[in-house]
C-alpha positions in Angstrom: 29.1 -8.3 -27.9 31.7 -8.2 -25.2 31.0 -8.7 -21.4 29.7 -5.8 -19.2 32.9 -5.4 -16.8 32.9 -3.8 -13.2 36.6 -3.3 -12.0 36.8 -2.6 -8.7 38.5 0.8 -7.5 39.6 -0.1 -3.8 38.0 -1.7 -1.2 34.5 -0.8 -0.4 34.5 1.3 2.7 31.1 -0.3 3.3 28.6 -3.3 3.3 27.5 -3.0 -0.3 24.2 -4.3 -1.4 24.7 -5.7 -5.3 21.6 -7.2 -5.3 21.0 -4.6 -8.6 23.7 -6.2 -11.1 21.4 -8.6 -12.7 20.3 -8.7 -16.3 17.0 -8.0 -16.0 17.2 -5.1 -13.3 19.8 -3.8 -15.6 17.6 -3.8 -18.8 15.0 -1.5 -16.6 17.0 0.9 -15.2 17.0 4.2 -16.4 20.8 6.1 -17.4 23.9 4.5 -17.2 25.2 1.9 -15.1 27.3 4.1 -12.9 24.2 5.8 -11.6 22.4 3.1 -10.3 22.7 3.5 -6.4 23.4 0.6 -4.3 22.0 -0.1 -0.5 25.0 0.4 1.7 25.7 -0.2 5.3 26.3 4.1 5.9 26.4 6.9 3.6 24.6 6.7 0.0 26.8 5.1 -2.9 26.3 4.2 -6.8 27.9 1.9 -8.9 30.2 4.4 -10.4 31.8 4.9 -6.8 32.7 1.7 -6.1 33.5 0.3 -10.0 35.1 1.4 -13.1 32.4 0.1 -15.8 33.2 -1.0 -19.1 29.9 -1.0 -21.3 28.9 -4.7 -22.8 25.9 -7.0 -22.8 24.1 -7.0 -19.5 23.8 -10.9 -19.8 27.5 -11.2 -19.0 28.6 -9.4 -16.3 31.9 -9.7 -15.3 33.4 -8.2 -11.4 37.3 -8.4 -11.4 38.0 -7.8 -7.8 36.5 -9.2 -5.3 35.6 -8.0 -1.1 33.7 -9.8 1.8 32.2 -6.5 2.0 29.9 -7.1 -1.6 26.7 -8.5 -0.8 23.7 -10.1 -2.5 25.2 -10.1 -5.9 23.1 -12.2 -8.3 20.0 -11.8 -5.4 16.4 -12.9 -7.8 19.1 -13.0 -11.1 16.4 -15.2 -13.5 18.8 -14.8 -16.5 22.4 -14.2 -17.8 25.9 -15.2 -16.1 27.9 -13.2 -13.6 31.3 -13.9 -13.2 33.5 -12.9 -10.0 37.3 -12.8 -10.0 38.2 -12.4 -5.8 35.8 -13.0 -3.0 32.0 -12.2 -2.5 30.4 -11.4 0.9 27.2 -12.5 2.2 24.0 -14.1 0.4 25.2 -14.4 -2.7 22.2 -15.8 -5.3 19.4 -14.9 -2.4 16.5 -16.2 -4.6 18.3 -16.6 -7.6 15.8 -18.3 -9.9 18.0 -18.7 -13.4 21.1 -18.2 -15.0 24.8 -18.6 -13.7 27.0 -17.2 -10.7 30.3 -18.3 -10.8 32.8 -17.2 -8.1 36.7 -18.0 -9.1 37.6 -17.1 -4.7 35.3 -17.3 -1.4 32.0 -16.5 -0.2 30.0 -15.5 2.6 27.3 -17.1 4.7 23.7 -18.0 3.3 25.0 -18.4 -0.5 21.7 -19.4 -2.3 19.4 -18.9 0.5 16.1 -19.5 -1.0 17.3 -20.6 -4.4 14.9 -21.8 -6.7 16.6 -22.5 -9.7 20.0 -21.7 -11.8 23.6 -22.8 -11.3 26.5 -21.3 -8.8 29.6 -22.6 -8.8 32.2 -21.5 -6.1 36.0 -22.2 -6.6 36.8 -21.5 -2.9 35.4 -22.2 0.6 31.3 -21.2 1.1 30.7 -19.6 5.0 27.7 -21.7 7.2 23.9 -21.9 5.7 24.6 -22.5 2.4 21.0 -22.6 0.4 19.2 -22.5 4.1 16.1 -20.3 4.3 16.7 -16.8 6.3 14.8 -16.8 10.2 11.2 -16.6 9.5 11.3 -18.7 6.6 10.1 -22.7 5.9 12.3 -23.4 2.8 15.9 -22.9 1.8 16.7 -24.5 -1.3 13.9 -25.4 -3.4 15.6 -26.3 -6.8 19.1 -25.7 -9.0 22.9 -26.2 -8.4 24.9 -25.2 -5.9 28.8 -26.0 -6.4 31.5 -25.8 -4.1 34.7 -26.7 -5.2 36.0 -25.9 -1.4 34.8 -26.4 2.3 31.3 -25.5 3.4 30.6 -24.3 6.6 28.0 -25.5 9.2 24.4 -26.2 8.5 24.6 -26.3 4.3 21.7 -27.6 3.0 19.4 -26.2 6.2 15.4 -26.4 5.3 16.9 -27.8 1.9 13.6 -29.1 -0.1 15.0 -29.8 -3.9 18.0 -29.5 -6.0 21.7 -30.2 -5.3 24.8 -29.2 -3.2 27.6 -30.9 -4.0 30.4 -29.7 -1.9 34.3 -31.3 -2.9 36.2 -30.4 0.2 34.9 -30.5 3.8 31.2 -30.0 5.2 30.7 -28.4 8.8 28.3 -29.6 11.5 25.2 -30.4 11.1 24.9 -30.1 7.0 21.4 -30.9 5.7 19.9 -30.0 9.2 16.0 -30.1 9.1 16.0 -30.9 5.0 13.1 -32.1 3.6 14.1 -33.0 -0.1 17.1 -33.2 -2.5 20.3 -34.0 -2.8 24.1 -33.2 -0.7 27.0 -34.7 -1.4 30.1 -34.2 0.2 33.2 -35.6 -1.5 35.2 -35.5 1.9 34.7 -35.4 5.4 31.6 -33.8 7.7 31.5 -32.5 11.1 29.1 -33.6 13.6 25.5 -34.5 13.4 24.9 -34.6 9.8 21.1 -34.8 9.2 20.1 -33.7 12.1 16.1 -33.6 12.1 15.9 -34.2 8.7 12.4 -36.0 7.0 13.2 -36.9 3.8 16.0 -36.1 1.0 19.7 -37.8 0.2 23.1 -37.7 1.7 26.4 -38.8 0.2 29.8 -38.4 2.4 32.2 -40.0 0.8 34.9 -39.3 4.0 32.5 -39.8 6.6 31.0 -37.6 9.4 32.7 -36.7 12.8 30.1 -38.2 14.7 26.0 -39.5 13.9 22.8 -39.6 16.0 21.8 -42.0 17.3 18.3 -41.6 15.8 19.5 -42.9 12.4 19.3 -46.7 11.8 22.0 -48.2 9.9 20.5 -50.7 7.2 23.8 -52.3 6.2 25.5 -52.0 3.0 23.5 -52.4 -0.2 24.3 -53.0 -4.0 24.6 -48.7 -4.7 22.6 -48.5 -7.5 21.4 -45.0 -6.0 24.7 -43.4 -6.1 25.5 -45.1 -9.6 22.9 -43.1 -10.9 24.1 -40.4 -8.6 27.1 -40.3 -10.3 25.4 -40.3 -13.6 23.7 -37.4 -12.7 26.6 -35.3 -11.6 28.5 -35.6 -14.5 25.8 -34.6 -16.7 26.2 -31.0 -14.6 29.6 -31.3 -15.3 30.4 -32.7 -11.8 33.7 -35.1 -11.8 32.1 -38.1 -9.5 34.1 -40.8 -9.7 35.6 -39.8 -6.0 32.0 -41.0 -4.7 31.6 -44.0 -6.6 35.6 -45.3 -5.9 34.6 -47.7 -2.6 31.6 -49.3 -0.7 29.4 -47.2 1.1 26.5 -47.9 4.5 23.4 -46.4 4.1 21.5 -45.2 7.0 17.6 -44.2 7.6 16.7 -41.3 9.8 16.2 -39.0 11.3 13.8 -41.5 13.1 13.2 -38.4 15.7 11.0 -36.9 13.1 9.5 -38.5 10.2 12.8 -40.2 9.1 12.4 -41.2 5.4 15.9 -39.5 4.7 18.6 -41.3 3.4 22.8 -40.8 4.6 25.4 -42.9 2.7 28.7 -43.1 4.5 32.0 -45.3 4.2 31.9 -48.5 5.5 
């Protein structure tokens, strides 16, 4: 069976909630999918206002057009893939559990914020707070893969407990700020104050950062057995990573300011 596909009509004239498009939310809903209403910013919308739907399997769902306006698409998706050719706004895979959001363009702030499991895969830039937990919250990131073929923005990986971000263009300040667990790897350069307050987890950047605290102790560089098997483990999810194995890198402890059993690799 062919893809369920959304085209869109024009811009939204609105912040529009998507958080409904899933497989399983679809599968419950009564009527057609042009019926379902969406959460907007202003006056009431449904689907049908926004998209012209083509009928197909609710576990591939297709959006050709994009808008910084479309929000919370793939949101608690457990199942299924969603594809997006253009751009996607804010919180993008908010609690995704399972299945696959891939983005051909750019996204918002807070993509995966609370992710727990499941696969996104961005071919653009990512705004700040990728996987990072919303204000209230203890955890960002607890487990899957999040992609970013582009530049993240500051504070990726905040709160981040399990899983991986692997991020192949640049990483704003302060990525993996407060993370407890996981792994970040950044194939190019970082802002300032990577790590910052982080306990425990793993940090790869490969171009090196724009400036470290001085909590973090530099233990020298080490035979990288770690980011051999790294490497190893990126590929298998289809990760290209021989950029991060292609020259020496110094490992660093920290942050010593608060328990400091983390882990930074950066160029020597």
């Amino acid at each position: 069976m062919s893809a369920l596909v959304l085209r869109l009509k024009e811009p939204p004239p609105q912040r529009c909630d998507l958080s409904a498009l899933t497989s399983d939310k679809l599968a419950e809903a009564r009527g057609p999918v042009e019926r379902i209403a969406i959460n907007t910013t202003r006056r009431k919308l449904c689907i049908g206002d926004i998209f012209a739907v083509t009928p197909g399997d609710a576990e591939d769902i297709v959006l050709e057009g994009g808008s910084e306006r479309l929000d919370y698409l793939g949101a608690g998706m457990k199942t299924g893939r969603i594809r997006v050719i253009g751009d996607l706004g804010q919180r993008a895979g908010r609690g995704m559990r399972g299945g696959e959001l891939l983005v051909d363009r750019n996204v918002g702030r807070l993509l995966g914020s609370g992710m727990s499991g499941g696969r996104i895969e961005i071919g653009g830039d990512a705004g700040e707070l990728v996987g990072a937990p919303l204000p209230g919250e203890s955890s960002g990131l607890t487990g899957g893969v999040i992609r970013i073929r582009g530049s993240a923005g500051a504070r990726a990986g905040d709160r981040m407990r399990r899983g991986l971000i692997a991020i192949e263009g640049d990483a704003g300040d302060n990525v993996a700020s407060r993370m407890f667990g996981g792994t970040i790897i950044c194939f190019r350069k970082a802002g300032a104050l990577p790590g910052y307050l982080m306990a425990r987890g793993t940090v790869v950047i490969r171009g090196g950062a724009a400036a470290l605290s001085p909590t973090f102790i530099d233990t020298g560089v080490h035979e990288m057995v770690a980011v051999s098997l790294m490497s190893r483990w990126l590929r298998r999810s289809g990760i290209e990573a021989e950029p991060l194995v292609a020259r020496q890198l110094r490992r660093f402890l920290g942050d010593t300011a608060v328990l400091g059993k983390g882990e930074m690799f950066l160029p020597v």
